[in-house]
C-alpha positions as CSV (number, residue, x, y, z in Angstrom):
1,X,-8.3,-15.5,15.1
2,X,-6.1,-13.9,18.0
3,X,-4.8,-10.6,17.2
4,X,-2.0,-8.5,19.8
5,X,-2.6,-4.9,19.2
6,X,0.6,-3.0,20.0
7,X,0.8,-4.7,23.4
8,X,3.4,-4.3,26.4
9,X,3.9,-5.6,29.4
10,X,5.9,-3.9,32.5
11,X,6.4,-5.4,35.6
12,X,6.2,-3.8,38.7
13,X,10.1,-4.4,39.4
14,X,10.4,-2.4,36.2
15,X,11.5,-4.6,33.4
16,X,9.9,-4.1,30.2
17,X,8.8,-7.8,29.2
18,X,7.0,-6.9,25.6
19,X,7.2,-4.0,24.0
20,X,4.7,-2.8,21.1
21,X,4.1,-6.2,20.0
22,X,1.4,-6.2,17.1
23,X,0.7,-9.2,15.4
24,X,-2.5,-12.0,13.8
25,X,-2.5,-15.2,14.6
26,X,-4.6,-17.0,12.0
27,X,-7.4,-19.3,12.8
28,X,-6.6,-23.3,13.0
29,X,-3.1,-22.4,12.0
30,X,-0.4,-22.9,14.8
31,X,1.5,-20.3,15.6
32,X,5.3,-20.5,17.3
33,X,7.0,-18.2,19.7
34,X,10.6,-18.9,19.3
35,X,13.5,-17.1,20.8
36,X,15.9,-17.1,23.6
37,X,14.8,-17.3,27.4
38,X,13.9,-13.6,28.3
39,X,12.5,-12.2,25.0
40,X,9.0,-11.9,26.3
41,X,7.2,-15.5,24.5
42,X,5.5,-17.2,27.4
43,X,4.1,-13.6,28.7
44,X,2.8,-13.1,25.1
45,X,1.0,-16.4,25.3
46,X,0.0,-16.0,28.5
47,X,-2.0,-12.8,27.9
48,X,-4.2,-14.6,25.2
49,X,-6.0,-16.3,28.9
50,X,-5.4,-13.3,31.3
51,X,-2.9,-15.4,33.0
52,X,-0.5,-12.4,32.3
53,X,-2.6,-9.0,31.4
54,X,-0.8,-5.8,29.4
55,X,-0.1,-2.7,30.6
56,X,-1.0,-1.1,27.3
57,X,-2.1,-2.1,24.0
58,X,-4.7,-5.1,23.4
59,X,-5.2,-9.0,22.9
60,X,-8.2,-10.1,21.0
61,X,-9.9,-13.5,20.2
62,X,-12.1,-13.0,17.2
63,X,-12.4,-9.8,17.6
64,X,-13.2,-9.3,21.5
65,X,-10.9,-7.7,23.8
66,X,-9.9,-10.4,25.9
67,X,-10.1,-8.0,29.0
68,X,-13.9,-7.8,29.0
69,X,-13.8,-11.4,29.6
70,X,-13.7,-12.6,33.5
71,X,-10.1,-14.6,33.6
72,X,-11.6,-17.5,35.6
73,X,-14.3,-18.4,32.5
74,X,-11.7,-17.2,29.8
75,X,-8.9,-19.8,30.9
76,X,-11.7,-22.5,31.2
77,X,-12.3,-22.4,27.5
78,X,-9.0,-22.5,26.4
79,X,-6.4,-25.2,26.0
80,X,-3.4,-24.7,28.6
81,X,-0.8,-27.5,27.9
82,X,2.8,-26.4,30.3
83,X,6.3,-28.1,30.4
84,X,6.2,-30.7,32.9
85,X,2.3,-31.5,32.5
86,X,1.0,-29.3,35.9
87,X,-0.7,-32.0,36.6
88,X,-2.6,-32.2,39.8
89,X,-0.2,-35.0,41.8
90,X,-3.6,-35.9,44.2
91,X,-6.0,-36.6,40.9
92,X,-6.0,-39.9,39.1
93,X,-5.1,-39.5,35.5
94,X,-8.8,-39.3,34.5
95,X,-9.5,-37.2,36.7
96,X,-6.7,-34.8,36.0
97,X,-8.4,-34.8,32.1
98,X,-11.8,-34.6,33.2
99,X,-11.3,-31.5,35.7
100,X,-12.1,-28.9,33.1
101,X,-15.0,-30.3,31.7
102,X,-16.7,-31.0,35.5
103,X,-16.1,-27.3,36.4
104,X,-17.8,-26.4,33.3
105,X,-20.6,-28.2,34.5
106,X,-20.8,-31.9,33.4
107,X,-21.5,-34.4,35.3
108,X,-18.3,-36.5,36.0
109,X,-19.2,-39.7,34.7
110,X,-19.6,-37.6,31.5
111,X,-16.5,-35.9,32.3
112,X,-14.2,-39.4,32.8
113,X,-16.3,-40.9,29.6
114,X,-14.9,-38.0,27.9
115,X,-11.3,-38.1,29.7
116,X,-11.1,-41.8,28.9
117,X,-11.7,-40.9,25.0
118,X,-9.1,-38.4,25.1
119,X,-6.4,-40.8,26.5
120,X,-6.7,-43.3,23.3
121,X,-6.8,-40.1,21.3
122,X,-3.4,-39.3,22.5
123,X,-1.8,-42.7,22.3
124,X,-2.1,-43.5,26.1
125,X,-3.3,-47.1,27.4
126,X,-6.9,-46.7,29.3
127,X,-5.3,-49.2,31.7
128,X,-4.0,-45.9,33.6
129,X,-6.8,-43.9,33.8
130,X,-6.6,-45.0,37.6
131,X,-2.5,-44.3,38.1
132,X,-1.4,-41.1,39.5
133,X,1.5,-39.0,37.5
134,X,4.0,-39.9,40.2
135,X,3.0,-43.6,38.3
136,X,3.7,-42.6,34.6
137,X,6.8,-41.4,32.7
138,X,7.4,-37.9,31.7
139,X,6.3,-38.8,28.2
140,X,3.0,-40.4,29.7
141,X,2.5,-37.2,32.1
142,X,2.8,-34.9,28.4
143,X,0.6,-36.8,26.6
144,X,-2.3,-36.6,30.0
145,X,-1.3,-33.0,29.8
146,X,-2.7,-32.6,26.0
147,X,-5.5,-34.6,26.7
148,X,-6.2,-32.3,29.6
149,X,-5.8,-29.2,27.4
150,X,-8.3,-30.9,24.7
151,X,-11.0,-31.6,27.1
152,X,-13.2,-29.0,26.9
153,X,-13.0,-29.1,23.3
154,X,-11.9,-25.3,23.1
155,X,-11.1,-23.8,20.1
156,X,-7.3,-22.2,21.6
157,X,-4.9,-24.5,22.5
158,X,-1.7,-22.6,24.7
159,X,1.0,-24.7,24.5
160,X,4.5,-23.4,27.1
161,X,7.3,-25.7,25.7
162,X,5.5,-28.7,26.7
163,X,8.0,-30.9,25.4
164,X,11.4,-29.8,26.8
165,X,11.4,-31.9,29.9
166,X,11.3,-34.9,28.4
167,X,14.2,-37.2,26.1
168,X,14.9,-36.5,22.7
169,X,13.2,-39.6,21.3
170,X,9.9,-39.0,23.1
171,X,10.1,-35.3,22.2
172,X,10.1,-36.4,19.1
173,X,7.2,-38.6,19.3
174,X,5.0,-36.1,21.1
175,X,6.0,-33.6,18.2
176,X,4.6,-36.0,15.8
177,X,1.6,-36.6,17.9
178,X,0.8,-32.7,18.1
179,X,1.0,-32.8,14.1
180,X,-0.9,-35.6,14.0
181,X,-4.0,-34.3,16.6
182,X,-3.6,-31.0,14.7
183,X,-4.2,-32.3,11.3
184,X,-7.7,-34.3,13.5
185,X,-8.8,-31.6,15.2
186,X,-7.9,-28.3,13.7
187,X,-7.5,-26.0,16.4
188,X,-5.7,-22.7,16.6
189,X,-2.5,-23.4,18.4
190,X,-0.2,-21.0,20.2
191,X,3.0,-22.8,21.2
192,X,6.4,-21.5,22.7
193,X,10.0,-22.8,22.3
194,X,13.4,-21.8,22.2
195,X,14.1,-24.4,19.5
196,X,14.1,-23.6,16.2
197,X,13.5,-27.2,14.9
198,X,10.8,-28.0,16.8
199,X,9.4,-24.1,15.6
200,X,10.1,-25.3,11.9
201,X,8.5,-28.9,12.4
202,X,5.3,-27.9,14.2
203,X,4.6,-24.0,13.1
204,X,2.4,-23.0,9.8
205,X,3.9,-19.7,11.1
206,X,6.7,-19.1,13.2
207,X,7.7,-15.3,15.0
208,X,11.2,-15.4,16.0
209,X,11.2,-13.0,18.6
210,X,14.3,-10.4,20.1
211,X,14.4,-8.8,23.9
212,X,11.6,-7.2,25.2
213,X,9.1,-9.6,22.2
214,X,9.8,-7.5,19.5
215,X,9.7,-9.3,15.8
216,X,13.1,-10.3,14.1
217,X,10.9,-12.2,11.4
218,X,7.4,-13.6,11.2
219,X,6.7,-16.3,8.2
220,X,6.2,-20.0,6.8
221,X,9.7,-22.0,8.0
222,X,9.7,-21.9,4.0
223,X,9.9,-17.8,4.1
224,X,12.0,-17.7,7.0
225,X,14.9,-20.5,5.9
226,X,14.8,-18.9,1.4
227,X,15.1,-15.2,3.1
228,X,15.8,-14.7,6.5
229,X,15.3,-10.6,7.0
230,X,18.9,-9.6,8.7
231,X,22.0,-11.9,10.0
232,X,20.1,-12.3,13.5
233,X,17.7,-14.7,12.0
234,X,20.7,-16.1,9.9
235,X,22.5,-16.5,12.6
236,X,19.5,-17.8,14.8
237,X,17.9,-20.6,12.4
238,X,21.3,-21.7,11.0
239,X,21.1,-20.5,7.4
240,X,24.6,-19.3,7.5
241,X,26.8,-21.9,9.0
242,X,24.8,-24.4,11.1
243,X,23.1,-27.6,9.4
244,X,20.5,-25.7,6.7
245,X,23.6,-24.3,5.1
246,X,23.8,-27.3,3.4
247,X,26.1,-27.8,-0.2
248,X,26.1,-30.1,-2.9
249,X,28.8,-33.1,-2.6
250,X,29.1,-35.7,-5.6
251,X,29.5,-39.3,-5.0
252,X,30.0,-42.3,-6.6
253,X,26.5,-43.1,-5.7
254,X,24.5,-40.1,-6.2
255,X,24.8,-36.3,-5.3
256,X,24.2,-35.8,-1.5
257,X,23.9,-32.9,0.2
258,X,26.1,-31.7,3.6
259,X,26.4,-28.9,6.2
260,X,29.0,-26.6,7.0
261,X,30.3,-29.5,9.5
262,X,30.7,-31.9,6.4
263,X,27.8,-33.8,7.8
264,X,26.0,-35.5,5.3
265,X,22.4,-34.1,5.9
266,X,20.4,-35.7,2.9
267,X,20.2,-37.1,-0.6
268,X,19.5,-35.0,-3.4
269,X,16.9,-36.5,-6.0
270,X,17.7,-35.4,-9.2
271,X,14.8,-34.1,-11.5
272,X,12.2,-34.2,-8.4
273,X,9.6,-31.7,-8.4
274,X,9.1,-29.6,-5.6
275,X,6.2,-29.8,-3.9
């Protein structure tokens, strides 16, 4: 379990990035930060590995003040998964997984055994363990990425809108990847985005954050869509005019259902339980 204790964070040019920010982030749940660029998300996740630290307030990992732990060693055994990859453009794909592991002291023919594992794990041909991520596609450079931030096994995985550099149709497949490598391996998951869709799809609980990372809502995308707590989180998730304020339409086929566009967004099933 991570838990922020009334955190904040001030830079030294002044701005106030987080401001009393207090919340639990359950174990081998994930967890989205969601909100516009500038309301304090990616310096919330990155004060989980001392990549960012407060100025007041805390950030604890079952239990233990992450500031008694030395950065270097804390950041080695968690999960750090960035947009673009960050991969190293010198090390061979298996060598980029394996780096982790061979700092933390295996040997590195244990460390590519492993790295080579990790690439079928995340759909990726073994036939490029050798290729450099010049070599590979954006989509093939994300997926080296989360192997990378699985290789040590942590229990944390930090995920910094991984998936925004890349087309909508392999977003969309590394999305279902991430729920499907979840569902495997059952980690805790921290992960940031501005989009809402992606926070509903991926998120057993989703914080939609305001300036300065202070909470509009935190739920289930169940809680927030049935009750959202004020018209910013309407207005931000869509309930109100976008394409989850959906209405009955009857056709000669069936009653679908559209959005305040007149889209048709679905099919409604008559007399089907809900789950």
């Amino acid at each position: 379990m991570i838990e922020f204790r009334g955190v904040s964070k001030t830079f030294p040019d002044g701005t106030e990035a987080v401001h009393e920010f207090s919340l639990v982030l359950p174990a081998r749940k994930t967890t989205v930060f969601v909100g516009s660029s500038g309301c304090g998300k990616t310096t919330l996740l990155r004060m989980i590995n001392r990549m960012v630290d407060p100025t007041s307030g805390t950030v604890e990992i079952d239990g233990e003040d992450v500031a008694r732990r030395k950065p270097v060693q804390l950041r080695r055994s968690i999960g750090y998964v960035m947009q673009n990859s960050g991969l190293m453009p010198h090390f061979t794909v298996v060598d980029n997984i394996a780096t982790v592991p061979v700092l933390q002291g295996r040997t590195r023919r244990d460390a590519r055994s492993r790295a080579l594992e990790l690439m079928a794990t995340v759909g990726l041909d073994t036939a490029l363990a050798n290729r450099y991520p010049s070599q590979l596609s954006g989509g093939q450079q994300q997926r080296v990425g989360v192997a990378r931030g699985l290789a040590a096994d942590p229990n944390i995985l930090l995920m910094d809108e991984p998936f925004g550099a890349v087309d909508p149709i392999v977003r969309a497949e590394l999305q279902q990847e991430l729920l499907r490598l979840q569902d495997e391996f059952d980690k805790t998951i921290v992960f940031v985005t501005h989009d809402i869709d992606e926070a509903f799809l991926l998120g057993d609980q989703v914080a939609i954050l305001q300036v300065g990372g202070r909470i509009a809502q935190v739920g289930s995308p169940s809680a927030l869509i049935e009750a959202p707590a004020n018209e910013f989180v309407a207005s931000f998730i869509g309930a109100e005019a976008g394409k989850r304020a959906l209405h009955a339409k009857r056709t000669a086929n069936g009653t679908v259902l559209v959005d305040a566009q007149g889209r048709t967004q679905g099919v409604l099933v008559e007399g089907a339980d809900a789950p």
